[in-house]
N, C-alpha and C positions, 0 to 999 in steps of 0.2 A: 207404663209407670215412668217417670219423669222424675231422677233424682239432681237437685240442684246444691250444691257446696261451694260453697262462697264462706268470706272472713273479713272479719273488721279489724283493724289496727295492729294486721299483721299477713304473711305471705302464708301459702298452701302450697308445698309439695305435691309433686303429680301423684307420686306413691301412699302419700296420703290421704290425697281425690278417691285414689283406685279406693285403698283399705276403707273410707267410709262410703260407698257407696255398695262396697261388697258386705260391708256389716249392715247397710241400713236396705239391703234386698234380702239377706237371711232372717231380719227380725219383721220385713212384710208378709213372712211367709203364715205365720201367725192367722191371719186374716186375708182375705183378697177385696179386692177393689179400691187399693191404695192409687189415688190420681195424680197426685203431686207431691213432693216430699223437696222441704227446704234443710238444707243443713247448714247452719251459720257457725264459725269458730270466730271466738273476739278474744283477745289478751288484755289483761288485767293487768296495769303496769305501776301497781299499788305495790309498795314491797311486804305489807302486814299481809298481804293476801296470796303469799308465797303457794301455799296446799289449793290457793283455789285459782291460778295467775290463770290457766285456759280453760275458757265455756263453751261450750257447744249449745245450741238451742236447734230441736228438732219438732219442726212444723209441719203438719201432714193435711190431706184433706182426702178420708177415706171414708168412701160411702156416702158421700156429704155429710161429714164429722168432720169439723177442726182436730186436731189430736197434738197438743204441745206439751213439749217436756224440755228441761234445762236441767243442768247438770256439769259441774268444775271440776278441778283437778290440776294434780300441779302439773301432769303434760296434757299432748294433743289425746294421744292416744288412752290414757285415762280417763279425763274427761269424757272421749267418746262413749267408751266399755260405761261409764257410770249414764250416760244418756242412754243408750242402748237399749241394757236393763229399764230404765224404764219405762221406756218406748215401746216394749215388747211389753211389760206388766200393763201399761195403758190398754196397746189393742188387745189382750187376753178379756182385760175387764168388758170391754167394747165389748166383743164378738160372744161373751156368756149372757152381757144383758140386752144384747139384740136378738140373740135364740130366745132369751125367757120374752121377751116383749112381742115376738112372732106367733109365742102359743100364746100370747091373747091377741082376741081381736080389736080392731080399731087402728085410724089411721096415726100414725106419729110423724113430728115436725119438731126440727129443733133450732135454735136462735145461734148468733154470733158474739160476738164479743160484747162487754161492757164500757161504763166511762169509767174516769180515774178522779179523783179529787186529790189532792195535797195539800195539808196543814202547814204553813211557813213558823218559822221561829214568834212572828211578833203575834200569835195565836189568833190570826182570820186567818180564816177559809179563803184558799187562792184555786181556781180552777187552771189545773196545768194542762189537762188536755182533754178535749171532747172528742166521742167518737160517738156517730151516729150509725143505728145498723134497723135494718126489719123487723121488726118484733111478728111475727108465727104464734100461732094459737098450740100452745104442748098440755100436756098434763104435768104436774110436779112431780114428779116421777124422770118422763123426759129431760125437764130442768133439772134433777139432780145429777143423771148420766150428764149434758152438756157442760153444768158447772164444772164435773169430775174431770172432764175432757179437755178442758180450757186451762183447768189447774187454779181458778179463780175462786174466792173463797165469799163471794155472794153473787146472785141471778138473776137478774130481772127478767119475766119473763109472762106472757097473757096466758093465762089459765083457761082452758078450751070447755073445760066444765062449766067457769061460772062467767065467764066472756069480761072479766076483769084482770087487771096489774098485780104480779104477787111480787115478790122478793126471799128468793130461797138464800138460806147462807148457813154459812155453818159453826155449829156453839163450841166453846172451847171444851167440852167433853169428847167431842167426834163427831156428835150426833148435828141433824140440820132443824134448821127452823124455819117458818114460813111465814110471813108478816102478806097479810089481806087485808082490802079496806072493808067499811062494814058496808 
């Protein structure tokens, strides 16, 4: 396993290398077959955003699972504890719904990231940034573990059932929805 800590728009302490690197192998222990694990700290030099001034952002790729979580705080060490938790609450969910996915059969595949669109003040549609990735044949099912894993709140993703494009996303009750063509 391969822990990387790095920081944007500010300096890292060795003692603080060690402490996240020793927090972020106690909460792998959760799950095995973590492969790489990014730990990014960036300061927020906003003064309104005093309770939230440092972020950590923990990026994993276990099992061939993306697994990302973010999480502020007004220090380093805060911030981490608050990523941590959920970092550990992610792979808990992971590794229940890959045992229940194991007692059924069939093959599972799951996709990467999405694109991003941003709405500008003078109300068109401005495309800030595109990301192109594989689309993988999943069941919706898969799609909503990956969407959970991403932390992204719609999915695009080929339906292995009906060999078409769905878009899983989620309704402001809690529950997801799933947009098919006919």
């Amino acid at each position: 396993m391969e822990i990387r800590v790095h920081a944007t728009r500010m300096s890292l302490s060795d003692s603080l290398r060690e402490h996240t690197a020793e927090k972020i192998g106690h909460a792998t222990r959760v799950i095995d077959g973590a492969e790489t694990i990014d730990v990014e700290y960036r300061e927020e030099r906003n003064p309104r955003l005093a309770d939230e001034r440092y972020r950590v952002e923990v990026t994993s790729l276990v099992r061939g699972h993306v697994v990302r979580v973010e999480a502020a705080g007004a220090d380093e060490r805060t911030a981490l504890d608050f990523a941590i938790d959920k970092y550990e609450n992610r792979l808990r969910r992971m590794k229940e719904r890959m045992v229940d996915r194991h007692r059924r059969p069939g093959e599972k595949r799951l996709n990467e990231e999405s694109a991003g669109v941003e709405e500008t003040t003078d109300h068109t549609l401005q495309i800030d940034r595109v990301k192109r990735f594989v689309v993988k044949p999943m069941t919706p099912e898969e799609a909503a573990l990956q969407m959970e894993l991403l932390g992204h709140s719609f999915y695009l993703f080929l339906n292995a059932d009906t060999d078409q494009y769905g878009v899983l996303y989620r309704r402001r009750g809690g529950n997801l929805g799933l947009i098919e063509p006919q």
